[in-house]
C-alpha positions as CSV (number, residue, x, y, z in Angstrom):
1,X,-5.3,-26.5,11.2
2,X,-7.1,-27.4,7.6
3,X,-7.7,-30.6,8.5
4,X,-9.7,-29.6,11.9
5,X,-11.0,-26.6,10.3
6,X,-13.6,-28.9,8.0
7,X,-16.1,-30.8,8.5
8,X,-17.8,-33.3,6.4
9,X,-21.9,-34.8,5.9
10,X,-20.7,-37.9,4.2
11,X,-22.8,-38.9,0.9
12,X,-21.3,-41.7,-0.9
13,X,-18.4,-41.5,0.9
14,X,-16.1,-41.7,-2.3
15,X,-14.4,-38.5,-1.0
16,X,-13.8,-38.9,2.6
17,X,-10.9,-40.3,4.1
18,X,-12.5,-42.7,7.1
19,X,-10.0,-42.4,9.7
20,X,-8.8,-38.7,9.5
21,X,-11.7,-36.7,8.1
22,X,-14.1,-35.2,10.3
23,X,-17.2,-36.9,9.3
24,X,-18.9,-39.1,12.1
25,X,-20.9,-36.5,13.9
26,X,-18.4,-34.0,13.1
27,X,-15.4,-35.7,14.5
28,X,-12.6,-37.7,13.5
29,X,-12.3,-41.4,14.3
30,X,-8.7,-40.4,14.6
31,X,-9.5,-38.0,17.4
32,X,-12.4,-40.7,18.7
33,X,-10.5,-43.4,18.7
34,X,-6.8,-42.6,19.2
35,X,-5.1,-45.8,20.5
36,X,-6.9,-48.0,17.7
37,X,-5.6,-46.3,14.9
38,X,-2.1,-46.8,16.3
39,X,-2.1,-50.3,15.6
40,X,-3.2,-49.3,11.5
41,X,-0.8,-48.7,9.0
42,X,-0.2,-45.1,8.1
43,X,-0.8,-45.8,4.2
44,X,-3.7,-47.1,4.8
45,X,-5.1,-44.4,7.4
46,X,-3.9,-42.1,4.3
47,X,-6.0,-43.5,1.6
48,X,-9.1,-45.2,3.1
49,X,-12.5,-43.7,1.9
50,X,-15.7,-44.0,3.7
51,X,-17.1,-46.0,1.2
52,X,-14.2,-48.9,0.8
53,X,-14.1,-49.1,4.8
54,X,-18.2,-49.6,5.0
55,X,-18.3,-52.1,2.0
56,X,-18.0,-55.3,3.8
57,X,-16.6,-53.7,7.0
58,X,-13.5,-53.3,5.6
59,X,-11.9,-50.7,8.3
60,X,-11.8,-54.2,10.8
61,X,-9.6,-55.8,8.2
62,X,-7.3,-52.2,8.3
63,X,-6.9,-53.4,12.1
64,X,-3.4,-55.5,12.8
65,X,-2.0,-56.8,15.1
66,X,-3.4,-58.2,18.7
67,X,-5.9,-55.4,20.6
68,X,-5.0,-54.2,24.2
69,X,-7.9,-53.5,26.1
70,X,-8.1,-49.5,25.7
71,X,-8.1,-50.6,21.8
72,X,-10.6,-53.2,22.1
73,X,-13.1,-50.7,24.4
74,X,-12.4,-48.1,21.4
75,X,-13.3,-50.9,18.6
76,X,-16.4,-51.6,19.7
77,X,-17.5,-48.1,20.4
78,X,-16.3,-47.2,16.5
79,X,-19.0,-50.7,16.1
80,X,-21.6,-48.8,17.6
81,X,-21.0,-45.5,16.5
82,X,-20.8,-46.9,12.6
83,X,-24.1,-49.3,12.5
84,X,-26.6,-46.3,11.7
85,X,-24.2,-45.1,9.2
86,X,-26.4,-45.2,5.8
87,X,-24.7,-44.3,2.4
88,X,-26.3,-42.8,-0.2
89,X,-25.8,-41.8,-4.0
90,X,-25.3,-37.8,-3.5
91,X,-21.9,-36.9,-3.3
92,X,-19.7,-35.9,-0.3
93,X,-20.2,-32.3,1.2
94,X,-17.8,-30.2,2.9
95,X,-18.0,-27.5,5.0
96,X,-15.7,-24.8,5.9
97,X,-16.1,-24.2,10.0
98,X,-15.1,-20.6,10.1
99,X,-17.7,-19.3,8.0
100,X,-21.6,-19.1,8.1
101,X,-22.1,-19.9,4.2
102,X,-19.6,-23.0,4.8
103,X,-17.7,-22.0,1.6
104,X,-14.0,-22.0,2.4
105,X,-12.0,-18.6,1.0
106,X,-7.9,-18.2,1.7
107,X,-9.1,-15.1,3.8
108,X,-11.0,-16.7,6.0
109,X,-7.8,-19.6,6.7
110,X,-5.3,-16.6,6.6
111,X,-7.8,-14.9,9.5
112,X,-7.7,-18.3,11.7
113,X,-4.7,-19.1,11.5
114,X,-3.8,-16.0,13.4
115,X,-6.5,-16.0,15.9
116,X,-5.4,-15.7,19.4
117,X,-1.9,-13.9,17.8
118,X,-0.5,-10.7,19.1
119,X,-1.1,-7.8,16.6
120,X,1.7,-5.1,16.3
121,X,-0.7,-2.0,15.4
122,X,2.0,-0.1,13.6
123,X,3.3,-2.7,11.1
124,X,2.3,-0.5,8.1
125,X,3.9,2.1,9.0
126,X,7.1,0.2,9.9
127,X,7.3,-2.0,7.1
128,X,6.1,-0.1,4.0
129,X,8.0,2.9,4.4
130,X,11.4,3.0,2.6
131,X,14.3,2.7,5.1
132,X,17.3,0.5,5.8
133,X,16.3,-2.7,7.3
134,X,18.9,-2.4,10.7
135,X,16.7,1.0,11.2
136,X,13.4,-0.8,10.6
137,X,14.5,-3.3,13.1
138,X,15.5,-1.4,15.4
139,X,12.1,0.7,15.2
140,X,10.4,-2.8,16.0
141,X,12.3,-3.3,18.9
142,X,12.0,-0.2,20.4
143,X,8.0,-0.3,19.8
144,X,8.5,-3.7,21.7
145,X,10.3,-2.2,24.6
146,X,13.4,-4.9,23.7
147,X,16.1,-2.3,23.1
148,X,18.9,-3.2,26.1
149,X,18.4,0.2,27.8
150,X,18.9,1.0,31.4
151,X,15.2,0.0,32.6
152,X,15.9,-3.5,31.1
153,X,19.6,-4.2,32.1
154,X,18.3,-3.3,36.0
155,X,15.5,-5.6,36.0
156,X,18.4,-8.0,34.7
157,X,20.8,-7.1,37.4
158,X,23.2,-6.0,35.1
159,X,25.2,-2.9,35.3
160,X,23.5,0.3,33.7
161,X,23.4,4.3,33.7
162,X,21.1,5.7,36.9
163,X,20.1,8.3,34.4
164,X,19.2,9.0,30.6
165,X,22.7,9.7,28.5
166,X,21.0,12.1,26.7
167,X,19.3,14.5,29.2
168,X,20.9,13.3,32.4
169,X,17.2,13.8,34.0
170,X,15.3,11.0,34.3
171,X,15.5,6.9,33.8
172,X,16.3,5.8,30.7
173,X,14.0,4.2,28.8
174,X,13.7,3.7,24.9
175,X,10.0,5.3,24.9
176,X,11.8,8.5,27.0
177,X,14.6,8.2,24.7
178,X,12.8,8.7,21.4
179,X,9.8,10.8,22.6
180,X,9.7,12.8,26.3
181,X,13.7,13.3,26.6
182,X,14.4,16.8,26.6
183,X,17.2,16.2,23.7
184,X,14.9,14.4,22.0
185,X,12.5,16.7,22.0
186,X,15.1,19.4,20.8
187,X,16.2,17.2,17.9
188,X,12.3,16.7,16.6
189,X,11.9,20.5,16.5
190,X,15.0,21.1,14.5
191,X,13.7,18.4,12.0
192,X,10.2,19.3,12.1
193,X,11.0,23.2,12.2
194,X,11.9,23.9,8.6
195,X,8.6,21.9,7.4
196,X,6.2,23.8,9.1
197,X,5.1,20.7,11.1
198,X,6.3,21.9,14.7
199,X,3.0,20.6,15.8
200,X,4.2,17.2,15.6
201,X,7.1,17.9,18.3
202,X,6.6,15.3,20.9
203,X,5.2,16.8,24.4
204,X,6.2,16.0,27.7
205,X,3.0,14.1,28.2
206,X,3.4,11.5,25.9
207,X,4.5,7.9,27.1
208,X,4.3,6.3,23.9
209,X,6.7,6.1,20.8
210,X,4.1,4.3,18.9
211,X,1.7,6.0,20.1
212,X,3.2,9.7,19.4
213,X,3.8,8.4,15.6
214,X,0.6,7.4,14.7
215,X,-1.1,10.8,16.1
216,X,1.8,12.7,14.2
217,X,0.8,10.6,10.8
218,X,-2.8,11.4,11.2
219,X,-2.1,14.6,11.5
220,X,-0.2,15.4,8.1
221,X,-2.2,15.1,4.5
222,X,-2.7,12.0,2.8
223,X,0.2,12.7,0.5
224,X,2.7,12.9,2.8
225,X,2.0,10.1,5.2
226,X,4.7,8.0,3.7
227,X,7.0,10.7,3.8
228,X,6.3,11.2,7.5
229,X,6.6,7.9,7.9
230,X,10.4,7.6,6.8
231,X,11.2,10.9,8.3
232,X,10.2,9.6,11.8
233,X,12.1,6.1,11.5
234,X,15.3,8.7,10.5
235,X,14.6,10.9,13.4
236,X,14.5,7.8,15.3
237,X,17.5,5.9,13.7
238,X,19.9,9.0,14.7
239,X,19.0,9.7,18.6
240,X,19.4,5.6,18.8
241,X,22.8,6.2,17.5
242,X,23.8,9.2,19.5
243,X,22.6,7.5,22.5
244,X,24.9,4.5,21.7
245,X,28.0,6.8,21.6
246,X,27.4,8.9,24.6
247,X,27.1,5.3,26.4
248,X,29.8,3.4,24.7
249,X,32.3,5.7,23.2
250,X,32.0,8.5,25.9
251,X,30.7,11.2,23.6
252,X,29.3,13.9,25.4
253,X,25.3,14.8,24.3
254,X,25.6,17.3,20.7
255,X,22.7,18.2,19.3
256,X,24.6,19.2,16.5
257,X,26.2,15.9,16.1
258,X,22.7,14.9,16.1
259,X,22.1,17.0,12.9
260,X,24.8,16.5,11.2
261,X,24.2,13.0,11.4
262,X,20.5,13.1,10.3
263,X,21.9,15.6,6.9
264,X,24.4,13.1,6.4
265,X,21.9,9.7,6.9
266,X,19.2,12.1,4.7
267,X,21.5,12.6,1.8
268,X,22.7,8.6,1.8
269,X,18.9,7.4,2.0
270,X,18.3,9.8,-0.9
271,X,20.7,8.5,-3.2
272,X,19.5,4.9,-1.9
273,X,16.0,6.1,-3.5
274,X,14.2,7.5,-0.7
275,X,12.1,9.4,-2.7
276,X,8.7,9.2,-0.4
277,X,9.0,12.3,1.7
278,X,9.3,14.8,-1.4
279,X,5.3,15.7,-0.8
280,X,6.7,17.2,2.8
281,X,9.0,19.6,0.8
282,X,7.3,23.3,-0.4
283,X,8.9,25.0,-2.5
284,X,11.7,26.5,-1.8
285,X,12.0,24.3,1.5
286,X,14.6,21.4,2.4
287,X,14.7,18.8,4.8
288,X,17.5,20.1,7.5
């Protein structure tokens, strides 16, 4: 990529490599002439500079080896193409393609070497905040919709539950598992209730994990975003795992199961050093 990315205007031609660099009209004679350069050895493809392959037409000597005719037809046109090819005494310049000035910055290659990527919106969120890395993970998959739930396993063909384990009302999938269920739903309000932050209790309209926790984020003061932020990925963390029961071990649906499972994961997180969601605590007020 930092090879293609630059772009040469060729002084001296003391620093330019002749065969890779992009300097003849802003290509490469390695991209011009393909099937020549095959028949060059690779040391010397590495270490050729403009100026050593002008001087006395040196590059024809890098040549070995009998031409076939697709190499011969690209020898001649790299003839052509190198007879108006003037040296002079300023140096070499180069130029960084992906910005206007032509100055090249680690930004700018960090920002193209992405391009065309798939973003994942919520990465802060996920991975800044303090939490174990399995619920992290987890977090990432659901926000992916790769969590092996019923919706999945049927497009699969592979057995699966016709309904939600939790609510026993609608399809099972991991966005209705964490947000819309009606268990879930129950579960946020008992975690949210003793904060004062009931507004942040999923609705029945929304579709959207991510979605839902971003709103809920924006919604709490600047101080206790990160709090919010590990408070959600516990809330998460234990539904996941009470699903996983109901549908392997057999457990029937407890939300106080659920509760007891969130005090107990609370209290081990906090002696892990969770420390970030003391800003959501008043005075006076605990977590569950």
């Amino acid at each position: 990529m930092f090879a293609i990315s630059i772009t040469t205007q060729v002084g001296n031609g003391h620093n330019t490599l002749f065969w890779t660099d992009h300097w003849l009209n802003g290509c490469s004679l390695a991209v011009l002439a393909p099937d020549l350069i095959a028949s060059i050895p690779k040391k010397i493809i590495r270490r050729r500079t403009v100026a050593e392959a002008l001087h006395d037409r040196a590059w024809v000597r890098d040549i070995q080896g009998a031409l076939s005719l697709a190499e011969l037809n690209e020898y001649l046109q790299v003839w052509d193409a190198l007879e108006e090819i003037l040296l002079t005494q300023e140096e070499d310049q180069h130029f960084w393609k992906h910005e206007a000035s032509g100055k090249y910055y680690s930004k700018s290659a960090y920002n193209t070497f992405f391009l065309g990527s798939v973003s994942f919106e919520p990465w802060r969120r996920l991975w800044k905040s303090w939490a174990p890395a399995k619920c992290k993970m987890f977090l990432w998959l659901a926000i992916r919709n790769i969590c092996w739930t019923a919706d999945r396993l049927e497009k699969r063909g592979l057995r699966h539950l016709e309904c939600c384990p939790l609510c026993d009302q609608e399809n099972e999938t991991v966005q209705h598992l964490l947000t819309t269920c009606v268990f879930a739903r129950q579960v946020w309000h008992k975690i949210f209730e003793p904060l004062g932050l009931l507004t942040l209790v999923p609705r029945r309209s929304e579709k959207c994990f991510a979605d839902w926790w971003r709103k809920s984020v924006r919604k709490g003061r600047k101080e206790q975003r990160k709090g919010l932020n590990t408070l959600i990925i516990l809330g998460a963390w234990v539904i996941w795992k009470h699903r996983n029961s109901c549908v392997f071990n057999g457990t029937s649906p407890s939300l106080q199961m659920v509760l007891n499972e969130f005090d107990s994961e609370h209290h081990l997180w906090g002696l892990a050093g969770a420390r970030d969601w003391s800003p959501l605590v008043g005075e006076g007020v605990k977590i569950r």
